[in-house]
Backbone as CSV, one residue per row, in Angstrom:
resi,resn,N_x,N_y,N_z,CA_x,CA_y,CA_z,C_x,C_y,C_z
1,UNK,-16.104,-32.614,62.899,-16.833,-33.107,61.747,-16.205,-34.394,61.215
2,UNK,-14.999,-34.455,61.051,-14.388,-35.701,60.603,-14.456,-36.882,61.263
3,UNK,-14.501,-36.803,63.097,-15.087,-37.843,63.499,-16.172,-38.571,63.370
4,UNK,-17.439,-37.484,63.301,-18.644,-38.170,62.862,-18.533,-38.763,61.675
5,UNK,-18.510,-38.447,60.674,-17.742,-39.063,59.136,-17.329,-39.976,59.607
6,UNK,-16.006,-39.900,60.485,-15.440,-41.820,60.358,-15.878,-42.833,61.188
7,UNK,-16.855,-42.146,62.359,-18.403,-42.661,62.932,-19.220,-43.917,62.068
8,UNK,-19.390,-42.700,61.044,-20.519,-43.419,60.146,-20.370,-44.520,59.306
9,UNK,-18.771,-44.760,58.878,-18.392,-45.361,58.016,-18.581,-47.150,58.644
10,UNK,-18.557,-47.022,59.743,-18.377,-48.372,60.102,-19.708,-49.501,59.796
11,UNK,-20.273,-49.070,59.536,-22.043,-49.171,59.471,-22.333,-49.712,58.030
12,UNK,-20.932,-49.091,56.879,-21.486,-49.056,55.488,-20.731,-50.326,54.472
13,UNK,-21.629,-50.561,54.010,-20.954,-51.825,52.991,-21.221,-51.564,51.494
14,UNK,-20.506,-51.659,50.552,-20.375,-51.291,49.750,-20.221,-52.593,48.639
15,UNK,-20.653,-52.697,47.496,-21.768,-53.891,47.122,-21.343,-53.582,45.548
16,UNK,-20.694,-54.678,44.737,-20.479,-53.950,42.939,-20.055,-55.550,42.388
17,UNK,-20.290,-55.538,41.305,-20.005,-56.695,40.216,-18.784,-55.618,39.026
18,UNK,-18.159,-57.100,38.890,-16.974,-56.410,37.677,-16.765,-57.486,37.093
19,UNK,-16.246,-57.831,35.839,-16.189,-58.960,35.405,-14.120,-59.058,34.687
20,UNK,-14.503,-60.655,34.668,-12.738,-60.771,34.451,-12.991,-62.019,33.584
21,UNK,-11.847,-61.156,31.941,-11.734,-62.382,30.891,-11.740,-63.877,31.128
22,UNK,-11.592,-64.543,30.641,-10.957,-65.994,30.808,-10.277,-66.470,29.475
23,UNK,-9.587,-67.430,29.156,-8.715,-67.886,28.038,-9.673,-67.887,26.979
24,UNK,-10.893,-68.279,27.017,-11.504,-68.446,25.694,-12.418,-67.618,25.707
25,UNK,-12.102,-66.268,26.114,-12.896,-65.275,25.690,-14.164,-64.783,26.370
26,UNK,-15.074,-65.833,27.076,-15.829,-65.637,28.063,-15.834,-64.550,29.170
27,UNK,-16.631,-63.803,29.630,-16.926,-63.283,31.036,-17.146,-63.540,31.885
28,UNK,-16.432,-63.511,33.155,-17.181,-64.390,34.458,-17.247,-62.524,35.544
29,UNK,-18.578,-62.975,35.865,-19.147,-61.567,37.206,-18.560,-61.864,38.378
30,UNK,-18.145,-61.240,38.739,-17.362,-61.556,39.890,-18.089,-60.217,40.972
31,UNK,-18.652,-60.966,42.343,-19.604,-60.116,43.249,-18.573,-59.501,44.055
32,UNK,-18.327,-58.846,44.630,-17.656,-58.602,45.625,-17.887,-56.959,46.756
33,UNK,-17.462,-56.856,48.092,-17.965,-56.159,48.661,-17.056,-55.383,49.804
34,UNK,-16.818,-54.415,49.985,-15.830,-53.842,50.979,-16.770,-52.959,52.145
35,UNK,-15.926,-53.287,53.393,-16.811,-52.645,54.483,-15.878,-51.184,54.694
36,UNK,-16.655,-50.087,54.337,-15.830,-48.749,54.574,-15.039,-48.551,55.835
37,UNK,-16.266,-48.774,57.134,-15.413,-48.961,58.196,-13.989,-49.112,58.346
38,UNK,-13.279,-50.791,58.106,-12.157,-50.700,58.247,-11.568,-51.329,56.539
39,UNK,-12.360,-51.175,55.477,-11.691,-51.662,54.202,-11.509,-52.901,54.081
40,UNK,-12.216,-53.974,55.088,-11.941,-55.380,54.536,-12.365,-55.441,53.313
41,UNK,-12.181,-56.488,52.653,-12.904,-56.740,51.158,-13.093,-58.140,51.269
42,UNK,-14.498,-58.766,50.539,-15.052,-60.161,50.504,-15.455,-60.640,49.182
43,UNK,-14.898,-61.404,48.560,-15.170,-61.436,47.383,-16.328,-62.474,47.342
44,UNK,-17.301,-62.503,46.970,-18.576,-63.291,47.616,-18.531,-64.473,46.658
45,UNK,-18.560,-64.207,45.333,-17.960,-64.933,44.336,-18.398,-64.659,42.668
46,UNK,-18.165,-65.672,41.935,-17.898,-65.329,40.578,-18.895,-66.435,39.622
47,UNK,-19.570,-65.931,38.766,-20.263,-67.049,37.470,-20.739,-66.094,36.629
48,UNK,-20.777,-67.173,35.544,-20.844,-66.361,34.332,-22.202,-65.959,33.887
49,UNK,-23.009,-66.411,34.850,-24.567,-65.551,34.751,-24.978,-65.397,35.915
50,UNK,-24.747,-64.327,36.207,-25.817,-63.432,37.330,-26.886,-63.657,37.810
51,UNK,-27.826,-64.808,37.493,-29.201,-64.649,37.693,-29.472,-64.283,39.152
52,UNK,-30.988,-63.919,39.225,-31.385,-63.665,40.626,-31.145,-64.279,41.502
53,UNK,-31.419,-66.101,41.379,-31.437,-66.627,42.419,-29.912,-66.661,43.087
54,UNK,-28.808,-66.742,42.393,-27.174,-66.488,42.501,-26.878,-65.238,43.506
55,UNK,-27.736,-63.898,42.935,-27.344,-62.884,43.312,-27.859,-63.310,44.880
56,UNK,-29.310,-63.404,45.238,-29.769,-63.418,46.297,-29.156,-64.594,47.318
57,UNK,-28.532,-65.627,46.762,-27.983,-66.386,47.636,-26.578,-66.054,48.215
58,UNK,-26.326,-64.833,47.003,-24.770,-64.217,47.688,-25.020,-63.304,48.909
59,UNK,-26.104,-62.701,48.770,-26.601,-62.039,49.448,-27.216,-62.576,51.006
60,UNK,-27.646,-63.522,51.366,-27.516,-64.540,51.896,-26.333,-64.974,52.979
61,UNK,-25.280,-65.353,51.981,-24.090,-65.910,52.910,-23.188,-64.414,53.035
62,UNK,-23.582,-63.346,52.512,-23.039,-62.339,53.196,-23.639,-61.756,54.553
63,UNK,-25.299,-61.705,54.801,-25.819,-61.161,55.820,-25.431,-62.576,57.032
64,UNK,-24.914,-63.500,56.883,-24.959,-64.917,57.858,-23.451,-64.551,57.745
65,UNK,-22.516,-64.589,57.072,-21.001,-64.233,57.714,-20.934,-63.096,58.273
66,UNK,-21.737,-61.824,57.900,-21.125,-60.769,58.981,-22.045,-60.888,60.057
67,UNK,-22.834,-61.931,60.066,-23.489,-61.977,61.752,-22.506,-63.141,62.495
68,UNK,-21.618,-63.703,61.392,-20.709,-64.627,62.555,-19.363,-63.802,63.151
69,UNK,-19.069,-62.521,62.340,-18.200,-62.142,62.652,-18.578,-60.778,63.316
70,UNK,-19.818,-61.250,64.097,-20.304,-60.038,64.843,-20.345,-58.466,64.043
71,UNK,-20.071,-58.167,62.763,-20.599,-56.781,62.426,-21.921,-56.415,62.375
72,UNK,-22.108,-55.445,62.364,-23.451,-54.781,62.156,-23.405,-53.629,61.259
73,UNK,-24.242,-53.973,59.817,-24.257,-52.780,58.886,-25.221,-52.135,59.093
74,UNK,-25.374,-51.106,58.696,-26.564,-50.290,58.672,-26.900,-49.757,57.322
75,UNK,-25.999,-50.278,56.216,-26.190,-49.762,55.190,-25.531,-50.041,53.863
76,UNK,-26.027,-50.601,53.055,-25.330,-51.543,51.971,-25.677,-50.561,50.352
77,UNK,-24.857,-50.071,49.954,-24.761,-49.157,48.366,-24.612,-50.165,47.719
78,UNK,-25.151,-50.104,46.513,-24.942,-50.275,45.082,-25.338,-49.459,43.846
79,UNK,-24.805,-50.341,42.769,-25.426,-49.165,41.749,-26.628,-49.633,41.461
80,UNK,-27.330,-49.674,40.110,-29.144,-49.903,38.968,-28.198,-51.247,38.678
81,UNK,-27.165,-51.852,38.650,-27.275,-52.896,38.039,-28.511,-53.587,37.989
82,UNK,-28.965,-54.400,37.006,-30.415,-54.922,36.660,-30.184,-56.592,37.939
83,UNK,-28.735,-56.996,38.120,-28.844,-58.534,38.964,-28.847,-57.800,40.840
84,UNK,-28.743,-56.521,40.227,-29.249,-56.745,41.740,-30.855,-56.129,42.161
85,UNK,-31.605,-56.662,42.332,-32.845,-56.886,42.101,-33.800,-56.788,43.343
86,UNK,-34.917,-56.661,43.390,-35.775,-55.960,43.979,-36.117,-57.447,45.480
87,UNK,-35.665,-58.049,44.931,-35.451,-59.608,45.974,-34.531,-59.272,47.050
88,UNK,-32.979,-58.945,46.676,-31.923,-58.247,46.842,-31.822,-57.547,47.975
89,UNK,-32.171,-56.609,47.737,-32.950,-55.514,48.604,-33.549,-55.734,49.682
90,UNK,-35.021,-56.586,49.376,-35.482,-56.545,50.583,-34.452,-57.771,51.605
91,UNK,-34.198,-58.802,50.894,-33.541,-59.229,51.898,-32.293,-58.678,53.017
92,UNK,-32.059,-57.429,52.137,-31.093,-56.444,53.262,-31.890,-55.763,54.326
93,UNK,-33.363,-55.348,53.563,-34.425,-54.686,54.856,-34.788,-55.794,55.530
94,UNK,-34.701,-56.505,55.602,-35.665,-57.824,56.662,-34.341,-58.013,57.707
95,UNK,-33.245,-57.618,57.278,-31.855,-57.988,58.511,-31.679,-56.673,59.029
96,UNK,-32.835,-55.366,58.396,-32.833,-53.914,59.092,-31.651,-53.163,58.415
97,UNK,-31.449,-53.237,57.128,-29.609,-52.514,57.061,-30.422,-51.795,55.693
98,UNK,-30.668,-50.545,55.896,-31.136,-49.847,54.826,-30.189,-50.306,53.536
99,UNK,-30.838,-49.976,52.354,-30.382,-50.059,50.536,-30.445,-48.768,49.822
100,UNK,-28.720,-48.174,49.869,-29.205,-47.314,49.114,-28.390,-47.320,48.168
101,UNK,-29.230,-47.126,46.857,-28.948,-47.449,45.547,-28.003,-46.027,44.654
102,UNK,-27.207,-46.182,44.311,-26.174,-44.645,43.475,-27.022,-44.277,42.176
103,UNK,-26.834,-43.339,42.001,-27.489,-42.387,41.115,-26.429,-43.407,39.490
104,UNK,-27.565,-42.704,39.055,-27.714,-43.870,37.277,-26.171,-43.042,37.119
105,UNK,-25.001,-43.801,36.402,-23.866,-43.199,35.878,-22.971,-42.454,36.439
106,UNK,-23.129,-42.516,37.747,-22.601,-41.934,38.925,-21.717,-42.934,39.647
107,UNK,-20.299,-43.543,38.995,-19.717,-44.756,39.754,-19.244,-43.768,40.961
108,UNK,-19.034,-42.366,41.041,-18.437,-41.749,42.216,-19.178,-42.202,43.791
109,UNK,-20.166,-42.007,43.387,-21.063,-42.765,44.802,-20.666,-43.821,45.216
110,UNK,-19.720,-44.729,44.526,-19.142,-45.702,45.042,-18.056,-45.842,44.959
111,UNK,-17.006,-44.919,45.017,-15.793,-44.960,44.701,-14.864,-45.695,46.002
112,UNK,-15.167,-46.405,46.725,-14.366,-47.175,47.616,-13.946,-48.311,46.988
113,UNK,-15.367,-48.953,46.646,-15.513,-49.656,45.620,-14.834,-49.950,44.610
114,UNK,-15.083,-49.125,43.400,-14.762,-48.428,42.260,-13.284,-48.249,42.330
115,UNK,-12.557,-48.427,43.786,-11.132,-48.064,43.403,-10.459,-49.529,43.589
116,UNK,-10.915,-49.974,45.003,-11.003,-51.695,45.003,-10.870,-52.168,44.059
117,UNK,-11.930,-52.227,42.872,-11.603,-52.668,41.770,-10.461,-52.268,40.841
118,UNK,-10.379,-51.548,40.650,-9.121,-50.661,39.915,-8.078,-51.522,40.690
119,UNK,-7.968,-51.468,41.735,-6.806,-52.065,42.382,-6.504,-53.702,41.921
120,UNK,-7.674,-54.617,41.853,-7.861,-55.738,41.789,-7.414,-55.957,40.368
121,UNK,-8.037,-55.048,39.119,-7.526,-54.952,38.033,-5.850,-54.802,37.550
122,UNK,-5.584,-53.576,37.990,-4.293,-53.856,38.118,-2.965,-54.453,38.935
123,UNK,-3.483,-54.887,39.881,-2.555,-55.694,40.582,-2.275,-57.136,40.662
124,UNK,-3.970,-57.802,40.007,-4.218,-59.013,39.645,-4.650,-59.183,38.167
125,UNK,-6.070,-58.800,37.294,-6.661,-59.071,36.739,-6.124,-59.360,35.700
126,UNK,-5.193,-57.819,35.420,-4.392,-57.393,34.265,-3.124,-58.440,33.518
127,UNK,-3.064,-58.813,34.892,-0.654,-59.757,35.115,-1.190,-61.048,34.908
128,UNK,-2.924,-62.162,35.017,-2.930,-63.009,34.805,-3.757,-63.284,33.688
129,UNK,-3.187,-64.729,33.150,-4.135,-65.488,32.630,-4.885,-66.084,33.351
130,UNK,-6.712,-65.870,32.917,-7.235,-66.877,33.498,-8.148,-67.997,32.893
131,UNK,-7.681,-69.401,33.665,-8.346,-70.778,32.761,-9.463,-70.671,32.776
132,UNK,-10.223,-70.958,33.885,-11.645,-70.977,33.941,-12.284,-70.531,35.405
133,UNK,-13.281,-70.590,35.494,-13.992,-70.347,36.969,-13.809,-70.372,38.405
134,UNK,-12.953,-71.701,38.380,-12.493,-72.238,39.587,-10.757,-71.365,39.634
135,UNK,-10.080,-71.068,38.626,-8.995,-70.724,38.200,-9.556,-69.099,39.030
136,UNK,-10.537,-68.072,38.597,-10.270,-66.970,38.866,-10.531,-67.087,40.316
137,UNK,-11.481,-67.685,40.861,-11.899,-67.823,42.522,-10.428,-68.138,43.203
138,UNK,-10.177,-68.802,42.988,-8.581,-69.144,43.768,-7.480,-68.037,43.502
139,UNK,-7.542,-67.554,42.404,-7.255,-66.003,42.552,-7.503,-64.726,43.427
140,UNK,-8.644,-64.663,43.174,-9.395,-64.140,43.612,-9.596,-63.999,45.046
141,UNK,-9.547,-65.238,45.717,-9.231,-65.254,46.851,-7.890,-65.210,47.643
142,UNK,-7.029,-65.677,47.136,-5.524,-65.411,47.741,-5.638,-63.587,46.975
143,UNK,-6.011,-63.058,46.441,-6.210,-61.364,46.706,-6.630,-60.859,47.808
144,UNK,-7.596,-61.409,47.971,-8.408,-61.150,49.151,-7.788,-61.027,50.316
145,UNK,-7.251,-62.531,50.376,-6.359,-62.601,51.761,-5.027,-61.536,51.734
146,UNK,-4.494,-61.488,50.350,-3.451,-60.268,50.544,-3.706,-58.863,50.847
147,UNK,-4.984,-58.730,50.245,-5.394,-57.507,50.441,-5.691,-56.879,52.296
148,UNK,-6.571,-57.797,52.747,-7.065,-57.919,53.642,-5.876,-58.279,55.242
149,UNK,-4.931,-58.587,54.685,-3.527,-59.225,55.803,-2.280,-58.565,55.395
150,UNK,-2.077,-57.915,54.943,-0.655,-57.855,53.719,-0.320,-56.401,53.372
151,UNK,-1.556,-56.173,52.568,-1.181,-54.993,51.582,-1.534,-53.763,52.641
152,UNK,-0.378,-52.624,52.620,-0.672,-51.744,53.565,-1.552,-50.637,52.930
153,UNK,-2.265,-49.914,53.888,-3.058,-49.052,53.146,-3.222,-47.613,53.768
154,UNK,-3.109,-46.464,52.836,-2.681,-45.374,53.585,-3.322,-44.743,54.661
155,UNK,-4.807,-45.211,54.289,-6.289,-44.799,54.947,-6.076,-45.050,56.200
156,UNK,-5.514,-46.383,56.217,-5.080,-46.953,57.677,-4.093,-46.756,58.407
157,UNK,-2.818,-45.859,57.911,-2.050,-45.702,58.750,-0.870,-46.544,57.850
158,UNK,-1.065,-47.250,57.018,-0.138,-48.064,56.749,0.038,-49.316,57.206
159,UNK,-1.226,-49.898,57.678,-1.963,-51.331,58.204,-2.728,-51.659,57.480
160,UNK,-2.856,-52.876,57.577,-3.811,-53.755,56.676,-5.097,-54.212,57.547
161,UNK,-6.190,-54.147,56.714,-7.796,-54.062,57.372,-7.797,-55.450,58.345
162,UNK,-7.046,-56.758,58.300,-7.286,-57.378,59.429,-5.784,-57.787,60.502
163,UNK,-4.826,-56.692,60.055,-3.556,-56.816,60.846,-3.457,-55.040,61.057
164,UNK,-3.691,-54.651,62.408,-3.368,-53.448,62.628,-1.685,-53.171,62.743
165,UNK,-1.188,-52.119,62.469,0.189,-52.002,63.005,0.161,-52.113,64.427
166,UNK,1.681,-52.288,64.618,2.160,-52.716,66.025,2.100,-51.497,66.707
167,UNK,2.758,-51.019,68.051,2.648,-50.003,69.170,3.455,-49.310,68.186
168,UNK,3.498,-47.721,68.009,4.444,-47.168,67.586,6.374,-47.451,68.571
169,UNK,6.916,-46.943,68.148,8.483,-47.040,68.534,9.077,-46.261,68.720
170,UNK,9.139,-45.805,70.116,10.229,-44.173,69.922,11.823,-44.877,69.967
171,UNK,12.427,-46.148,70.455,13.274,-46.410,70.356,13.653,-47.121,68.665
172,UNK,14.821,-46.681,67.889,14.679,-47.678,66.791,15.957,-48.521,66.977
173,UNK,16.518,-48.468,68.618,17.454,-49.447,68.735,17.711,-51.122,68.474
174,UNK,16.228,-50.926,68.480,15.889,-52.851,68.469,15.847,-53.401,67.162
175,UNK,15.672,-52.224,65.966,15.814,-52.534,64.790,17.222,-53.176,64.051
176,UNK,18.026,-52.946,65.004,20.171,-52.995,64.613,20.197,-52.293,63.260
177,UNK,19.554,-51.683,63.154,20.247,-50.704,61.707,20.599,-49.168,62.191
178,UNK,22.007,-49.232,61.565,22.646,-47.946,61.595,22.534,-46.875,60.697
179,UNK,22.672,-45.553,60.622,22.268,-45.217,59.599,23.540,-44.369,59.400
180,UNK,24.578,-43.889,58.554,25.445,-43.395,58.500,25.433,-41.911,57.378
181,UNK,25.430,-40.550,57.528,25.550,-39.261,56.577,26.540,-38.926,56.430
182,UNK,26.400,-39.131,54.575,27.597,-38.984,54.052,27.124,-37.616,52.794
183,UNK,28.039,-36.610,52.867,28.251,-35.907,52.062,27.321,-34.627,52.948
184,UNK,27.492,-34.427,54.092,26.728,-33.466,54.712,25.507,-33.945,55.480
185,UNK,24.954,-35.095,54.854,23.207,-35.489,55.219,22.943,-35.537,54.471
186,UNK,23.383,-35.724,53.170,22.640,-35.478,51.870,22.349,-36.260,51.094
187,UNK,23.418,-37.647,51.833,23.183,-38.952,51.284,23.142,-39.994,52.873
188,UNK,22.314,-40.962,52.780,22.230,-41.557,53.919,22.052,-43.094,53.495
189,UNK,23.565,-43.717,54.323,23.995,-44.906,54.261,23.555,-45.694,55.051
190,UNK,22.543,-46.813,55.089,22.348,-47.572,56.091,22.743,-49.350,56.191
191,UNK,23.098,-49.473,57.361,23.453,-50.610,57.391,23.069,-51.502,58.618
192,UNK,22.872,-52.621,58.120,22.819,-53.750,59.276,23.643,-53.754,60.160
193,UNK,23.272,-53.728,61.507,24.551,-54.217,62.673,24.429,-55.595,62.968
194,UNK,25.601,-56.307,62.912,26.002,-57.478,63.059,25.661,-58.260,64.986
């Protein structure tokens, strides 16, 4: 059963707006999207009004980058937000990748998502000031890239969604660290070999 489950995941994209202060008090929406499959995250981008035509053009250079990077979704969640819109949508059915929309007040339906963000919040949102628009995107994006190259993740093994870990190691000779037990095993001293 769990294989089919992690079968399916590769197929699914996951689709949410969150917004982040700026110095003078303003809101900027910030789009962004994670593929369950392997947890990349794309931050599509950020302005301080949502309108349709914005949303649908994000929508846009997302279905044209994951056809350059050869994926294939089959299936893109979101929540009732009102900017993502009935335009929206079909432009996901015309590239064939069903829309299915989460139940009203139900962020659990998207909790990949939903934690993404949490993560983004506290690891970024929270620790900076931000100037203006161009200020959170450049943020925003060196996240991305950390997230996506960098930050290990447990789901994965302890790899990051576009750097897999290396071959496992039954030897840890090549590492030169010694490890020395002191007080029975109960304390363990390690050290560099020279």
């Amino acid at each position: 059963m769990g294989r089919f489950l992690r079968s399916q995941t590769q197929g699914i994209l996951a689709l949410d707006f969150f917004t982040a202060d700026l110095l003078n008090g303003t809101k900027v929406y910030v789009l962004a999207v994670i593929e369950h499959g392997n947890g990349r995250v794309r931050v599509l981008g950020a302005t301080q009004h949502p309108v349709q035509s914005w949303v649908v053009q994000q929508g846009r250079n997302l279905i044209m980058d994951l056809g350059d990077a050869g994926a294939r979704a089959k299936f893109v969640l979101h929540d009732r937000d009102a900017s993502f819109t009935q335009a929206f949508d079909a432009l996901f059915q015309a590239a064939g990748i069903r829309v299915i929309r989460s139940a009203a007040q139900v962020p659990r339906m998207n909790s990949i998502m939903e934690r993404w963000i949490g993560s983004c919040r506290r690891e970024l949102l929270d620790r900076t000031l931000i100037w203006n628009l161009r200020h959170v995107m450049m943020l925003l994006r060196e996240y991305e890239d950390f997230y996506n190259s960098h930050r290990p993740h447990r789901a994965l093994d302890q790899a990051a969604p576009l750097r897999p870990l290396p071959d496992r190691v039954t030897d840890l000779e090549h590492f030169r660290v010694r490890r020395h037990d002191r007080v029975g095993g109960v304390i363990h001293e390690y050290r560099q070999v020279a």
